[in-house]
Z-matrix of the N, CA and C atoms (Angstrom, degrees):
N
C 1 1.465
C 2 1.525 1 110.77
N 3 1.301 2 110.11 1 143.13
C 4 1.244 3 95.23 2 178.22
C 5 1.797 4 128.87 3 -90.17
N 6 1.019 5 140.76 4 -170.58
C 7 1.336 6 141.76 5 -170.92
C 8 1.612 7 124.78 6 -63.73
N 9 1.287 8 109.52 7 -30.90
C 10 1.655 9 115.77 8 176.61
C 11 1.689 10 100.40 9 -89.62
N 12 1.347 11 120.76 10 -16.08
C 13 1.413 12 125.87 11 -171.56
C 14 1.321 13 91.82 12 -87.42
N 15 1.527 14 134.13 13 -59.66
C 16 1.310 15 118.67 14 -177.85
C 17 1.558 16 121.85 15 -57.27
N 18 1.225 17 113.94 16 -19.60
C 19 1.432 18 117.98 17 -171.91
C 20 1.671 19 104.25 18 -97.34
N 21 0.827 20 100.49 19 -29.87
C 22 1.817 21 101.46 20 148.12
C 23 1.419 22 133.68 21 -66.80
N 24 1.371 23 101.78 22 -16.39
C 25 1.544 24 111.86 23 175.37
C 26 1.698 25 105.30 24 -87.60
N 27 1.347 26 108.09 25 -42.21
C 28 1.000 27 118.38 26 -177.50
C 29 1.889 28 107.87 27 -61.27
N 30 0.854 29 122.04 28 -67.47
C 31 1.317 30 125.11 29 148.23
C 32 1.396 31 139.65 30 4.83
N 33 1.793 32 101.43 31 -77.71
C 34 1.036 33 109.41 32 150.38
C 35 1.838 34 131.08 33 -57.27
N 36 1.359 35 122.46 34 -30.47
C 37 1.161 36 119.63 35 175.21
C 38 1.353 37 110.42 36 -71.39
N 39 1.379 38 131.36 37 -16.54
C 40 1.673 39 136.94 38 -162.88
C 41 1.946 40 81.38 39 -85.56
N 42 1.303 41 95.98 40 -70.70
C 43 1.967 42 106.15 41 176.91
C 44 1.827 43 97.63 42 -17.26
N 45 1.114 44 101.26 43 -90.09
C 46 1.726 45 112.34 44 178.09
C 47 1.443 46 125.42 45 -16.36
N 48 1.325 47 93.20 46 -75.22
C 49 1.486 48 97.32 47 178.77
C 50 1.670 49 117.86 48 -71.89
N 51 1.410 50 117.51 49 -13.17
C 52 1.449 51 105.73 50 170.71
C 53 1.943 52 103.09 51 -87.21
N 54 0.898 53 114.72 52 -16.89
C 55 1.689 54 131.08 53 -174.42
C 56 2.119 55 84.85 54 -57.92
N 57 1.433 56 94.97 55 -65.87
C 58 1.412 57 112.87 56 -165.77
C 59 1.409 58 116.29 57 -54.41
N 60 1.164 59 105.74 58 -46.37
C 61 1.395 60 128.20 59 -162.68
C 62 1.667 61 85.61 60 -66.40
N 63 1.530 62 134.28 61 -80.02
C 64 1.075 63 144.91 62 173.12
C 65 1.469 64 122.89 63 -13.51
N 66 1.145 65 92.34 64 -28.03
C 67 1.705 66 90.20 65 -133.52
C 68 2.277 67 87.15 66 -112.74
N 69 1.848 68 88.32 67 -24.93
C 70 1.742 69 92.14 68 169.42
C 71 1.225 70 115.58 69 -71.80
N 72 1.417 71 111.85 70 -40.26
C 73 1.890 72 126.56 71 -164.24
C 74 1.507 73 87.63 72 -59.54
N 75 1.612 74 126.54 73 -52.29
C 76 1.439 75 120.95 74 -144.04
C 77 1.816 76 109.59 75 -73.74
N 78 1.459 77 90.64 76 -26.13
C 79 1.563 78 117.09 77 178.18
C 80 1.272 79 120.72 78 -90.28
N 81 1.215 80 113.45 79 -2.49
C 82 1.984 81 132.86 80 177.60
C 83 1.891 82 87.22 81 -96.33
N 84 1.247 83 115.53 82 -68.90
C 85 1.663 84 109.17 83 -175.63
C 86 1.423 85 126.65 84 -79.21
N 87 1.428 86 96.98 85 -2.36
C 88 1.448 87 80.02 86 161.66
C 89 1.686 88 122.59 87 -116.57
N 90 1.297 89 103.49 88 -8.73
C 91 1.622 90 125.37 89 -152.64
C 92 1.730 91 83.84 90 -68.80
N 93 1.900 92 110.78 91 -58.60
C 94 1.581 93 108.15 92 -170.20
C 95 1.297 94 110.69 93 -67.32
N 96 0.746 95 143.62 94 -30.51
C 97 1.633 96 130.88 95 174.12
C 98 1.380 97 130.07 96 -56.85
N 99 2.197 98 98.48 97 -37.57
C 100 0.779 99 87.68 98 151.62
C 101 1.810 100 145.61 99 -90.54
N 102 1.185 101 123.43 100 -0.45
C 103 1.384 102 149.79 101 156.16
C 104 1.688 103 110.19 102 -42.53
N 105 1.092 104 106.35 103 -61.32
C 106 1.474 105 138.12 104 -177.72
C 107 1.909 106 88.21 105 -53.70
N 108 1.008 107 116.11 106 -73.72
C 109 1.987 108 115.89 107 176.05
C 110 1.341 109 102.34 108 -47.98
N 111 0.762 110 133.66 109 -75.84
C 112 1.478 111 133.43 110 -155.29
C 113 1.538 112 102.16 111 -74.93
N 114 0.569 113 122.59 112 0.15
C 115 2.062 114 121.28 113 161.17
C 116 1.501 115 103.94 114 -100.95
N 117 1.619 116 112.20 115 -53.43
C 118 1.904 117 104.17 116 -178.77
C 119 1.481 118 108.08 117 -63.53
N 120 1.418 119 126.52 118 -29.66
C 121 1.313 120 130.26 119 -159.57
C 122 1.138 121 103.55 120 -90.11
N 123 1.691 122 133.00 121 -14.92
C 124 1.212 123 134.55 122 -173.87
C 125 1.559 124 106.03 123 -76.04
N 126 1.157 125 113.06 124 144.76
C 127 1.804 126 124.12 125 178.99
C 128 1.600 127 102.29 126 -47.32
N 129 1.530 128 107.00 127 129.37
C 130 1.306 129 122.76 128 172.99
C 131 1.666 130 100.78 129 77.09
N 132 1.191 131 126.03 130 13.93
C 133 1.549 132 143.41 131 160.29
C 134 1.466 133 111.89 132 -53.86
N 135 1.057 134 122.04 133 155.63
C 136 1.590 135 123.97 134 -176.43
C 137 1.755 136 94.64 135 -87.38
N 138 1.162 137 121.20 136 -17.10
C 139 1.412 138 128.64 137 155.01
C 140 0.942 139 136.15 138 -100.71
N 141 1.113 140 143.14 139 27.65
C 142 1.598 141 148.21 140 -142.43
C 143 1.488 142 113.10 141 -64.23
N 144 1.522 143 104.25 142 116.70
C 145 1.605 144 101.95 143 167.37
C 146 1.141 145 98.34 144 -147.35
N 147 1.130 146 132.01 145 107.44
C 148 1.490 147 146.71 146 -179.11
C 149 1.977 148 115.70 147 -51.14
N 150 1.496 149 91.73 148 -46.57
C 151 1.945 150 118.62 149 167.47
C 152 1.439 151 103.74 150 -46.44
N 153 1.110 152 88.78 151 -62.13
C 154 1.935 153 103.94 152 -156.39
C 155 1.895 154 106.72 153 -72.47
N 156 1.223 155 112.25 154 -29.82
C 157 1.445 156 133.22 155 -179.18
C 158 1.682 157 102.27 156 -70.23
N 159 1.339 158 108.53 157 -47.95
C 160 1.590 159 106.86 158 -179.32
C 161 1.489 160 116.41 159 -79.20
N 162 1.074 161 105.90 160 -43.11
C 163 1.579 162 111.44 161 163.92
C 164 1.291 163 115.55 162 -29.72
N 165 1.691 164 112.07 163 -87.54
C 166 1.229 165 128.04 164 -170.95
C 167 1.928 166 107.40 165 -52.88
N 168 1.502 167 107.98 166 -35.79
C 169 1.284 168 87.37 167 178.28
C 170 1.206 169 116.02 168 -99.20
N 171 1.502 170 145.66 169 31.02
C 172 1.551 171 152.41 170 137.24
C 173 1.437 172 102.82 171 -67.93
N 174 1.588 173 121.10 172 -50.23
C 175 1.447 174 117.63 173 167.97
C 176 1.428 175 111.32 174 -42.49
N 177 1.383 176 120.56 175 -76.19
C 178 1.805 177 120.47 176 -167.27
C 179 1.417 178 99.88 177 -57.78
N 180 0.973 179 140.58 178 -36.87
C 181 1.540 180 136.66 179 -168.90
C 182 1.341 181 99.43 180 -67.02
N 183 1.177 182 109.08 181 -62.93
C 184 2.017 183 115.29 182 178.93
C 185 1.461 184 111.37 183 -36.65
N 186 1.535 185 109.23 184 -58.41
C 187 1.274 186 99.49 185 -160.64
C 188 1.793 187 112.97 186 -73.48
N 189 1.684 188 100.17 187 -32.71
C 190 1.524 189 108.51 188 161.88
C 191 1.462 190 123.91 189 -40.76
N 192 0.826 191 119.56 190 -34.12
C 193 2.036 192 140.96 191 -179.30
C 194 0.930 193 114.00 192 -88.85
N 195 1.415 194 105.37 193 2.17
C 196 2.126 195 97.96 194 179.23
C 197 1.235 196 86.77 195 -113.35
N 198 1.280 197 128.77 196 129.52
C 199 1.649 198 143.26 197 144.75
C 200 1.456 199 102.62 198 -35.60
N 201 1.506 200 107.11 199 129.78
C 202 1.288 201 124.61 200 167.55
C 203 1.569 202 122.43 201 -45.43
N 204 1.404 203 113.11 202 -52.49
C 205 1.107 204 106.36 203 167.77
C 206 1.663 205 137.56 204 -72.62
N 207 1.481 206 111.26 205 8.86
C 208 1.579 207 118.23 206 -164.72
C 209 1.986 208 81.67 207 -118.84
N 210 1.393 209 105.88 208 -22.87
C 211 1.801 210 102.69 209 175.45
C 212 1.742 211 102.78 210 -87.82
N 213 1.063 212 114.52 211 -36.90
C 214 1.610 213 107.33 212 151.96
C 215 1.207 214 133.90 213 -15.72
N 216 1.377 215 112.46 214 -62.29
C 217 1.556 216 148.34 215 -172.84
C 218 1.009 217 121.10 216 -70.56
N 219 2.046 218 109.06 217 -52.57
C 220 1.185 219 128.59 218 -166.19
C 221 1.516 220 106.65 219 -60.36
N 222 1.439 221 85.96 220 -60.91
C 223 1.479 222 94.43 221 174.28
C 224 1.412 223 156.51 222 -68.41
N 225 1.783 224 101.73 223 -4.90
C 226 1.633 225 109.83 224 159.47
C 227 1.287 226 135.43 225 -1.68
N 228 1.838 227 114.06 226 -72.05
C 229 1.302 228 127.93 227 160.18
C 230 1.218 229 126.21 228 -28.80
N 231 1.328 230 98.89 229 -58.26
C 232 1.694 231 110.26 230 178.72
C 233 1.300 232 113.93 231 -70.26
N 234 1.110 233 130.92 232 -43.49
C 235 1.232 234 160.80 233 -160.37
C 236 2.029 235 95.83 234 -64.61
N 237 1.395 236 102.43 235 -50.53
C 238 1.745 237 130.43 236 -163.28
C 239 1.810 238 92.65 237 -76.20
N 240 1.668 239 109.31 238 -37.88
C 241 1.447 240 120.94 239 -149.28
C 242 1.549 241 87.65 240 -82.46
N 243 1.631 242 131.19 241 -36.41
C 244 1.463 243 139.97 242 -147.49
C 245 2.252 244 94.77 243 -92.56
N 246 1.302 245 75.16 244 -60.57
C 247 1.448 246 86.05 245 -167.40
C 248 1.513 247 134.98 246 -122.09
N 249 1.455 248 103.88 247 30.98
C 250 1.785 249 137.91 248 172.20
C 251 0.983 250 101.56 249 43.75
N 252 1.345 251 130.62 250 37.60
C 253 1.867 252 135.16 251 170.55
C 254 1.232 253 91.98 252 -152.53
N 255 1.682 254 102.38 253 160.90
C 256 1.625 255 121.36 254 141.44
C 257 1.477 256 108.54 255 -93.45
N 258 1.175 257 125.58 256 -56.02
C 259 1.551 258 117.78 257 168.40
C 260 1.281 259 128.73 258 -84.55
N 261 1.491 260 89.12 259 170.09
C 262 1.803 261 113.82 260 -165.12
C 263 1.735 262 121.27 261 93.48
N 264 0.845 263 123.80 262 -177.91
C 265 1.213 264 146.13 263 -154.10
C 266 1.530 265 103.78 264 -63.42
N 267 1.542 266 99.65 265 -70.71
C 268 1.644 267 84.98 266 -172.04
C 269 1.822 268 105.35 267 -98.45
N 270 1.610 269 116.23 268 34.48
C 271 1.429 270 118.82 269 145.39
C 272 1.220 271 125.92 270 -63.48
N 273 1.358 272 81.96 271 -37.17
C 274 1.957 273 109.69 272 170.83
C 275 1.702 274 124.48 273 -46.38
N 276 1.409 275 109.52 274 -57.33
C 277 1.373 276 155.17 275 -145.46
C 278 1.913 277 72.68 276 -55.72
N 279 1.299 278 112.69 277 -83.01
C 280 1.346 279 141.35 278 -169.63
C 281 1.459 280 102.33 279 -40.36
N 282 1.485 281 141.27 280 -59.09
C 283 1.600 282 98.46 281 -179.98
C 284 1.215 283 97.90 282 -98.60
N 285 1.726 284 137.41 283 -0.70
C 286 1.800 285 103.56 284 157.74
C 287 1.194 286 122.78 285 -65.55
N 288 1.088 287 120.13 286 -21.70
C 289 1.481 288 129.11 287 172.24
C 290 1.914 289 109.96 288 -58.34
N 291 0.925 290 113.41 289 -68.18
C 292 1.503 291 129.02 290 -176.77
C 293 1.856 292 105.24 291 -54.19
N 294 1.586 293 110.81 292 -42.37
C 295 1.194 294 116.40 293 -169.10
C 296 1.539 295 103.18 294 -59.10
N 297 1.586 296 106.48 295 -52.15
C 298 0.959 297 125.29 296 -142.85
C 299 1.935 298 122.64 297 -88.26
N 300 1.757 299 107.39 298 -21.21
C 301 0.822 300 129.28 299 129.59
C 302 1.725 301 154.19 300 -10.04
N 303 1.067 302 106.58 301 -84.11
C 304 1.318 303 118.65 302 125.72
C 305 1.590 304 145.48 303 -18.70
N 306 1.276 305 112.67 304 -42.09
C 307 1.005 306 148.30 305 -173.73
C 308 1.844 307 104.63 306 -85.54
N 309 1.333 308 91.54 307 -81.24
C 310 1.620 309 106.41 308 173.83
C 311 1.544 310 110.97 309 -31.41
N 312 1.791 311 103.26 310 -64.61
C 313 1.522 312 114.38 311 172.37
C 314 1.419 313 122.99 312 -23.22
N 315 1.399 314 112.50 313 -69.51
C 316 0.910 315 136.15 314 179.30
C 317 1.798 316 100.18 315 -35.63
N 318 1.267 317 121.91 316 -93.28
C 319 1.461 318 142.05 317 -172.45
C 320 1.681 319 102.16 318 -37.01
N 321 1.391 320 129.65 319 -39.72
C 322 1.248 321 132.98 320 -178.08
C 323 1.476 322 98.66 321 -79.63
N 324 0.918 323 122.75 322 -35.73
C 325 1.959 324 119.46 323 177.07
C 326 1.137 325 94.44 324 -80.22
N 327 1.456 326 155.85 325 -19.66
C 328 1.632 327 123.47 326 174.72
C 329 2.143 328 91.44 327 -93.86
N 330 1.107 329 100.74 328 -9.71
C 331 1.617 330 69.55 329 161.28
C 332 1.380 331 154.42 330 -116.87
N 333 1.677 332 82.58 331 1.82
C 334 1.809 333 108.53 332 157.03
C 335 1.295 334 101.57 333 -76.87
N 336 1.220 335 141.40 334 -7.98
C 337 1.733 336 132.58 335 -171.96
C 338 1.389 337 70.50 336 -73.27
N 339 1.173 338 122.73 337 -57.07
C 340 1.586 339 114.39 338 -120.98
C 341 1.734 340 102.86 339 -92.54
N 342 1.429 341 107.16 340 24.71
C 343 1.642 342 112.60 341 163.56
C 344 1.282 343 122.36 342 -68.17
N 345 1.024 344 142.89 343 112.42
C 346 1.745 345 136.58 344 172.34
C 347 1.678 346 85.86 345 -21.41
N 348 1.374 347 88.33 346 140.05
C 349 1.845 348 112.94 347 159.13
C 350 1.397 349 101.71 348 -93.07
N 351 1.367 350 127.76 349 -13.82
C 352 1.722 351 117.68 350 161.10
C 353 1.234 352 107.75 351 -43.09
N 354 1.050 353 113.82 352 -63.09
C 355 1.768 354 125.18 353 -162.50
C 356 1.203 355 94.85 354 -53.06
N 357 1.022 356 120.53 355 -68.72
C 358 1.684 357 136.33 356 -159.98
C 359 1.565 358 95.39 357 -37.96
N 360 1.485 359 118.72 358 -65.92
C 361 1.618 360 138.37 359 178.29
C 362 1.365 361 109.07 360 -36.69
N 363 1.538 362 104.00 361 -51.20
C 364 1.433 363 92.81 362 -153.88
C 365 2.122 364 100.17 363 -91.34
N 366 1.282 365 97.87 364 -14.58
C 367 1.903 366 93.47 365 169.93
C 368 1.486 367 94.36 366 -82.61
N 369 1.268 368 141.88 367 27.18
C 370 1.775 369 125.92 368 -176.94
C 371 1.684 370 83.25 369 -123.43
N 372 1.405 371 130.96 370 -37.11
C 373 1.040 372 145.72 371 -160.02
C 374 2.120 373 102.96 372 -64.40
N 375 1.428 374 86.48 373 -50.37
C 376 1.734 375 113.24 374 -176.63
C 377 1.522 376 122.35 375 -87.00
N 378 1.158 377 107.67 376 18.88
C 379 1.633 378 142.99 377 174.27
C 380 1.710 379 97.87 378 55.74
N 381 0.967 380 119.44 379 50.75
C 382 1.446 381 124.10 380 166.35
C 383 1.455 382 117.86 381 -74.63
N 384 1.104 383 116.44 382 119.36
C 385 1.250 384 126.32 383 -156.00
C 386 1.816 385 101.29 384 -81.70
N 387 1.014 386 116.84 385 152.78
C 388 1.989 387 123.46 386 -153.93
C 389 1.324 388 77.38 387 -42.83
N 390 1.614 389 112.12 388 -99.07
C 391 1.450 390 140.73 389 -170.70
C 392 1.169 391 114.59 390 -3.84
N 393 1.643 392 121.89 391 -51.76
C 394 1.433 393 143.71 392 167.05
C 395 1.801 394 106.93 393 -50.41
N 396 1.444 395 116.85 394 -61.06
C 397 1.690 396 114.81 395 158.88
C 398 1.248 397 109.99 396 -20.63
N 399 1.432 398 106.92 397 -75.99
C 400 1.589 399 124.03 398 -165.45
C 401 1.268 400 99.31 399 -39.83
N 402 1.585 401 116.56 400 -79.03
C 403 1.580 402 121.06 401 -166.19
C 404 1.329 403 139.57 402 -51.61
N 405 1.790 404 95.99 403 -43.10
C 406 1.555 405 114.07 404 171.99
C 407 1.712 406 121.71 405 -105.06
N 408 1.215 407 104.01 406 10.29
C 409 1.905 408 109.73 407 170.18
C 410 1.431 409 103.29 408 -140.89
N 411 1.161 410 130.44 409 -78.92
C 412 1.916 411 117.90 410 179.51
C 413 1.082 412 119.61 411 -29.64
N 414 1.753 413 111.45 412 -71.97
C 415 1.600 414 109.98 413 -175.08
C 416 1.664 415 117.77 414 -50.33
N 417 1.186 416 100.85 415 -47.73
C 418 1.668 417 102.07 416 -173.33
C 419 1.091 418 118.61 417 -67.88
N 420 1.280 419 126.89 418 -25.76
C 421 1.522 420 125.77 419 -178.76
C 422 1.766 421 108.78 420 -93.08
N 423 1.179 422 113.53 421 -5.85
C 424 1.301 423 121.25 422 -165.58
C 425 1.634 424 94.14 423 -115.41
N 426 1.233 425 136.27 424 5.34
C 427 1.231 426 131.05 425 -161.59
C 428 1.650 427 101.00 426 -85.48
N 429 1.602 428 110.92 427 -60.49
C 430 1.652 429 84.70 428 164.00
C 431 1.337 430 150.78 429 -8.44
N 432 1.452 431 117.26 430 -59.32
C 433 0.980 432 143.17 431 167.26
C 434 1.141 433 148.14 432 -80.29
N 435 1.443 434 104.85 433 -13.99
C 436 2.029 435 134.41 434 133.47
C 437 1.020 436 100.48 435 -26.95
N 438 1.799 437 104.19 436 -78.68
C 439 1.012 438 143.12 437 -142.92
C 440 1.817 439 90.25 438 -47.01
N 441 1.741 440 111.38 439 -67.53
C 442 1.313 441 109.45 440 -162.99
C 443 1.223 442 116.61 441 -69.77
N 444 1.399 443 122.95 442 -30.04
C 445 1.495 444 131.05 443 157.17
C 446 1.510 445 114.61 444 -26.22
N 447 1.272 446 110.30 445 -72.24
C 448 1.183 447 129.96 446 -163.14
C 449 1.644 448 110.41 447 -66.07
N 450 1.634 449 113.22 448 -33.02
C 451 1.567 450 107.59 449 153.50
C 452 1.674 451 119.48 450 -58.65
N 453 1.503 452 111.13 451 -55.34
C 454 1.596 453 109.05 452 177.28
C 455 1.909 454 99.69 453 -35.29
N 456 1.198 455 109.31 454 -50.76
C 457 1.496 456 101.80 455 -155.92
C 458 1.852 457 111.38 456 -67.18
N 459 0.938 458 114.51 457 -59.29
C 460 1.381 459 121.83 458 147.05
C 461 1.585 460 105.58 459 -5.00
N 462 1.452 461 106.43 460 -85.31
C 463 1.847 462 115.72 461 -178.83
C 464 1.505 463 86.55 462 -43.08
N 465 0.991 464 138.67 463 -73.84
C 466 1.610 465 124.28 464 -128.96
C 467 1.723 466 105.14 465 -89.55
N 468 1.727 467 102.67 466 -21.91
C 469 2.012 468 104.04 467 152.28
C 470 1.434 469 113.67 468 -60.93
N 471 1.293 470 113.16 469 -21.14
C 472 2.161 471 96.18 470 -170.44
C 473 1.646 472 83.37 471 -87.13
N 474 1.353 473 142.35 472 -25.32
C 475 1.611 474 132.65 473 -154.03
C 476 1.581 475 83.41 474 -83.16
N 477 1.398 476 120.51 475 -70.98
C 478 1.580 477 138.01 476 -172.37
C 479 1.706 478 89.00 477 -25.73
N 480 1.688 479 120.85 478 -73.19
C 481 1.370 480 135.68 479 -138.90
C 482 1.924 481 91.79 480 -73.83
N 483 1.253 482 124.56 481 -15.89
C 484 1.147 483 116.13 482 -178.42
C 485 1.700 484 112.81 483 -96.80
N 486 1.116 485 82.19 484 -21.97
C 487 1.981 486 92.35 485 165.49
C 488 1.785 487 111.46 486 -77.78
N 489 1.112 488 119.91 487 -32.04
C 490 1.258 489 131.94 488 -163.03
C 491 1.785 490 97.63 489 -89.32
N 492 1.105 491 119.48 490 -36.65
C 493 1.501 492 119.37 491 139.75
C 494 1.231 493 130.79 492 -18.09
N 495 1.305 494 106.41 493 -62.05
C 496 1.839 495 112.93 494 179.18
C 497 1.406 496 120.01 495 -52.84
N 498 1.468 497 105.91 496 -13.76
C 499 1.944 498 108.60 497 -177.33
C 500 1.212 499 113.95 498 -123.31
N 501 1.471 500 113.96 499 17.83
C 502 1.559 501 116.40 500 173.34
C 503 1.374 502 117.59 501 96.41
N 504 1.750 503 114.22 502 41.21
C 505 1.147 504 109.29 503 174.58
C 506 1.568 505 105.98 504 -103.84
N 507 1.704 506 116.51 505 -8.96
C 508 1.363 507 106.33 506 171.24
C 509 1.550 508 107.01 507 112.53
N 510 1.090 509 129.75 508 -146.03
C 511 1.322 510 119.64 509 179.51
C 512 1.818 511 140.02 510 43.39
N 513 1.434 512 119.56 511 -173.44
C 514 1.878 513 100.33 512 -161.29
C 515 1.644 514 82.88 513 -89.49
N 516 1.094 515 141.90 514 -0.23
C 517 1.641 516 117.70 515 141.09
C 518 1.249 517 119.18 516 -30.78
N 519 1.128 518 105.20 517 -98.32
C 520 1.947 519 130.87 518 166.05
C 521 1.394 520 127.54 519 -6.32
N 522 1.695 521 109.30 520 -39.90
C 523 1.158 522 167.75 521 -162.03
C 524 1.534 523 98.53 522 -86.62
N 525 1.085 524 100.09 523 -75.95
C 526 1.662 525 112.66 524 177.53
C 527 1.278 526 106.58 525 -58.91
N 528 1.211 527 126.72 526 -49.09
C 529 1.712 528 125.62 527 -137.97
C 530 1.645 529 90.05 528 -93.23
N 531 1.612 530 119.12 529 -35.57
C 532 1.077 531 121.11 530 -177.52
C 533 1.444 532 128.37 531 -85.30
N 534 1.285 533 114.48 532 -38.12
C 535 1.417 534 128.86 533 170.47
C 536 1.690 535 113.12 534 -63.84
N 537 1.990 536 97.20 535 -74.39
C 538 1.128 537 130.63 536 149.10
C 539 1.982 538 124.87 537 -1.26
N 540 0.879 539 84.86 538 -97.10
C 541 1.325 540 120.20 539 -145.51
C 542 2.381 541 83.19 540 -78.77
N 543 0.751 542 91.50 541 -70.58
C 544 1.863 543 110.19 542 -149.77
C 545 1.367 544 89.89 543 -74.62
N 546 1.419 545 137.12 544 -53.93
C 547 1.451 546 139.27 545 172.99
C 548 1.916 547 103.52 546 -73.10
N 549 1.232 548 123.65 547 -15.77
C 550 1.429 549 105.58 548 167.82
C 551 1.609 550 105.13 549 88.30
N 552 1.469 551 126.35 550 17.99
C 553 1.031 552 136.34 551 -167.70
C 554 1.644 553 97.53 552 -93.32
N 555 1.310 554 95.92 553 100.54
C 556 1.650 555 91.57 554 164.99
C 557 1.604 556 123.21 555 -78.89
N 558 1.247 557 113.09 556 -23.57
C 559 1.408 558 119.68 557 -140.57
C 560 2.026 559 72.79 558 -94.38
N 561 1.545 560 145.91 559 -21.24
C 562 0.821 561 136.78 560 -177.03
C 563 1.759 562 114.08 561 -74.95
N 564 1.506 563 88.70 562 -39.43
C 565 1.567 564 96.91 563 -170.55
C 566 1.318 565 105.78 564 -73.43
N 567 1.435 566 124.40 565 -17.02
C 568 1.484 567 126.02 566 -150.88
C 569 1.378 568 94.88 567 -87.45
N 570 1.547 569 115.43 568 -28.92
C 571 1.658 570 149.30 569 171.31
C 572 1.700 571 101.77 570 -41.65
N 573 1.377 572 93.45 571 -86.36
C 574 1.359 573 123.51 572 176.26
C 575 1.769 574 99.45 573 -26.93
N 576 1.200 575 126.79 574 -81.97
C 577 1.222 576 131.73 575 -166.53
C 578 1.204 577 137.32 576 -57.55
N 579 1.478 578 118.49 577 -20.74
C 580 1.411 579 158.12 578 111.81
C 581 1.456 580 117.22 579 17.83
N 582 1.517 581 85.95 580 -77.68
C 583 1.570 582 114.03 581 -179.55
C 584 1.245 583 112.55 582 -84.80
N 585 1.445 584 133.10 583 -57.15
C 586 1.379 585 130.19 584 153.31
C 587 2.100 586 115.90 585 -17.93
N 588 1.161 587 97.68 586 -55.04
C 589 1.747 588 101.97 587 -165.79
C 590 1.855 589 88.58 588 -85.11
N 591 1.537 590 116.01 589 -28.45
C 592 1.376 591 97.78 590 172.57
C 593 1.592 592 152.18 591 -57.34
N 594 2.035 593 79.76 592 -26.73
C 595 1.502 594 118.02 593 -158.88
C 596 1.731 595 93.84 594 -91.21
N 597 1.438 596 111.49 595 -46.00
C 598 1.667 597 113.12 596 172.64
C 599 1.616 598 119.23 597 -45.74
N 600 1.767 599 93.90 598 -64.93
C 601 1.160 600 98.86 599 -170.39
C 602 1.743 601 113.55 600 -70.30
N 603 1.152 602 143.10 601 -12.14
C 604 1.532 603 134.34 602 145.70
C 605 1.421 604 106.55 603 -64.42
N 606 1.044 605 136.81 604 -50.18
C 607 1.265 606 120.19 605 -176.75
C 608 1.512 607 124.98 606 -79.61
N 609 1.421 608 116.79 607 3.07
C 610 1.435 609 105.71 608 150.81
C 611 1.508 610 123.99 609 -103.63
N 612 1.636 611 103.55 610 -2.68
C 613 1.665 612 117.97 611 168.91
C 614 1.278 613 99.86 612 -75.13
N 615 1.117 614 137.59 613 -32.65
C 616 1.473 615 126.90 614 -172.85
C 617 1.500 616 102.60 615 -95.78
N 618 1.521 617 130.37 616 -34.82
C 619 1.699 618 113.78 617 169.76
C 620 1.303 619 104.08 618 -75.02
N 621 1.385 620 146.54 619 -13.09
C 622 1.536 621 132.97 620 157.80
C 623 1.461 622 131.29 621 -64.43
N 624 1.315 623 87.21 622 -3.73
C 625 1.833 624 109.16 623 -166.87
C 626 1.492 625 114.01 624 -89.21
N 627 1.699 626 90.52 625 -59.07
C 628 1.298 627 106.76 626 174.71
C 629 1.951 628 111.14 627 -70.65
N 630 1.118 629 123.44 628 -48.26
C 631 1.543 630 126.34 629 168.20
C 632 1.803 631 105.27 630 -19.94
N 633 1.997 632 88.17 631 -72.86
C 634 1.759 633 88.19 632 171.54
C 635 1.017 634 137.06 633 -31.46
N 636 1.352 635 112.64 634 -44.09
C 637 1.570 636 122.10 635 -152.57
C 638 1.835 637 92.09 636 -83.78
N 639 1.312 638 100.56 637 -51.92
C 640 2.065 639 105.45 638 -174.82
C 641 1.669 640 101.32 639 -50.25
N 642 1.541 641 119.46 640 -35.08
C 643 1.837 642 106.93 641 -174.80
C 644 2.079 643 99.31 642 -93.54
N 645 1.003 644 115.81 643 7.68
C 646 1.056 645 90.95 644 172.85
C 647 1.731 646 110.80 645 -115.08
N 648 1.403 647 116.94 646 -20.68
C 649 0.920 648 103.50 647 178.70
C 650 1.969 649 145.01 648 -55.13
């Protein structure tokens, strides 16, 4: 490849990983909180609201059921309203963020289910106040499994963020589809994919790492 092509690669990988990076943090603070509702709010919940439980989970289900690329779309407006573009990088930010969310939620609520209800009993028993449950028995015992959640989600933001490429969000999508793909450049895409399967596979060696380390300690 030649020299403006690598520095375009380079480029594009900076695009990516700030796309990713963005777009995990927004879906790390908001994803558990919301996880955290929809387990207390669920019947026989240390919060129980049956209303508030269906709500929130017709929301995560909805947005889960919309194809990334038709929530792409959907969301332009909003997208235009947040961050005075449809393209570039952090045009992007906004439905990986939203997609991805959802998503996270989801995976962190099957693994706070899956806390012994001993625990739960016996901090309700010792006048532990809800919030106190949440902080010092759910989260911690469920953190493992954040933990691995929250890698899956990651993997499935670099797949999302390389699709989100194809419409002008920038990155080794963009990269691909344009270099790649439309100029007939194999030796770019072959590039592209490289790094894509490079960038996954470290980043689920390092959330398998860390997982370990939280159950053994």
């Amino acid at each position: 490849m030649s020299p403006l092509m690598i520095e375009r690669l380079w480029g594009a990988l900076f695009d990516t990983l700030l796309m990713v990076s963005a777009s995990a943090g927004i879906a790390l603070l908001a994803g558990i909180p919301l996880a955290v509702w929809l387990v207390t709010s669920a019947p026989g919940g240390i919060l129980e609201s049956p209303r508030v439980n269906r709500v929130l989970g017709s929301l995560v289900n909805g947005f889960r059921a919309t194809p990334f690329i038709v929530l792409l779309v959907a969301l332009i407006p909003f997208t235009r309203l947040v961050t005075g573009t449809t393209i570039g990088v952090w045009a992007a930010v906004v439905p990986l963020s939203i997609s991805a969310t959802p998503f996270f939620a989801r995976i962190a609520e099957v693994s706070l289910r899956g806390v012994d209800g001993g625990l739960i009993e016996a901090a309700q028993a010792m006048g532990c106040r809800r919030w106190h449950i949440v902080r010092h028995v759910l989260l911690p015992e469920a953190l493992p499994g954040i933990v691995g959640g929250f890698t899956i989600t990651i993997v499935a933001l670099i797949s999302s963020s390389a699709m989100a490429g194809a419409v002008g969000a920038g990155g080794l999508g963009d990269l691909a589809i344009r270099y790649g793909y439309q100029r007939f450049d194999t030796t770019v895409m072959a590039v592209v994919i490289a790094i894509l399967i490079a960038l996954v596979c470290l980043i689920q060696f390092a959330g398998d790492r860390y997982v370990r380390w939280l159950k053994e300690r």
